[in-house]
C-alpha positions as CSV (number, residue, x, y, z in Angstrom):
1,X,0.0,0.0,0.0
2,X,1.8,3.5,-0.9
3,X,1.4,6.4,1.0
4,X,-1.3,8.2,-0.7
5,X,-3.5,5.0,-0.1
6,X,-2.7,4.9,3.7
7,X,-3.2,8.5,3.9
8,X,-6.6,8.4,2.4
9,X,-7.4,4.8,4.8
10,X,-6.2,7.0,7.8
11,X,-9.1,9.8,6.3
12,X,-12.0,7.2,6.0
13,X,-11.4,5.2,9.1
14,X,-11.0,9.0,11.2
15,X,-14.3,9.9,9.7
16,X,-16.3,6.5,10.7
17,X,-14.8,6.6,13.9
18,X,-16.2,9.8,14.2
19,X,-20.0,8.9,13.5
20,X,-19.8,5.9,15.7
21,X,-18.5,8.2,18.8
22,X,-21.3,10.4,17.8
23,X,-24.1,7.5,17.8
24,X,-23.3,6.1,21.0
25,X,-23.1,9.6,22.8
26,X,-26.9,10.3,20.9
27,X,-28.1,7.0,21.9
28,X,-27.0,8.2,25.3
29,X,-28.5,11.5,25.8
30,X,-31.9,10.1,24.3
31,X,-31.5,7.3,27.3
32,X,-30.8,10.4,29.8
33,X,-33.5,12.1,28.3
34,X,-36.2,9.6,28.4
35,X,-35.0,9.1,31.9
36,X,-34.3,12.7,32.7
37,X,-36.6,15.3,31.5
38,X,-40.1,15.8,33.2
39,X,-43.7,16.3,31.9
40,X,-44.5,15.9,27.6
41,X,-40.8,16.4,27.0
42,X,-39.7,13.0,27.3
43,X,-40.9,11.3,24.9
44,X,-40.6,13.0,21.9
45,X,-37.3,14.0,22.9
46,X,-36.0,10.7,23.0
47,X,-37.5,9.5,19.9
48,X,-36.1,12.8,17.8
49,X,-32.9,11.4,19.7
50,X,-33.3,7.9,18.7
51,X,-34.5,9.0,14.8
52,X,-31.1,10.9,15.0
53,X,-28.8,7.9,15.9
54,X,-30.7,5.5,13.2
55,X,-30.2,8.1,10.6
56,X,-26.3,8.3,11.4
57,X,-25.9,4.9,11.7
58,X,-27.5,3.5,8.4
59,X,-25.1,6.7,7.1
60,X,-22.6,4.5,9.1
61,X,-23.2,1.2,7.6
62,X,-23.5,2.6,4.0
63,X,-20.2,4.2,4.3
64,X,-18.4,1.3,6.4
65,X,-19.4,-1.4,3.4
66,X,-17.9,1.3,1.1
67,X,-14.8,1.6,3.0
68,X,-14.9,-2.3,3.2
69,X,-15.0,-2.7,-0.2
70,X,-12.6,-0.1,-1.2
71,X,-9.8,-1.2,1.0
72,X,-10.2,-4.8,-0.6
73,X,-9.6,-3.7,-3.9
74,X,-6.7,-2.4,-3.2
75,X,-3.3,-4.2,-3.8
């Protein structure tokens, strides 16, 4: 593998690293919210939470199988 091609690995694994710090920590404030926050803000809270961290992590999966593929292709 030459340098440009670990260079650009070292991009794409630093940016899905990234997104999967942020889903955890959005999976855990919508916990802390459902748990935390009193009266009709619950809820929907947690579920705009929850919508958030399912959005980033099909982005997530999309983007891993991409990086997958791309990194076996390469020599």
């Amino acid at each position: 593998m030459d340098e440009v091609t670990k260079e650009e690995l070292k991009w794409k694994f630093y940016r899905l690293a990234i997104v999967l710090n942020a889903i955890v920590l959005i999976v855990a404030l919508g916990v802390v919210a459902l748990l935390k926050l009193q009266g009709h803000y619950a809820i929907p809270a947690a579920l705009i939470l929850f919508a958030a961290a399912l959005g980033l992590g099909l982005y997530f999966r999309k983007h891993y199988s991409a990086t997958r593929r791309w990194l076996d292709e390469q020599p």
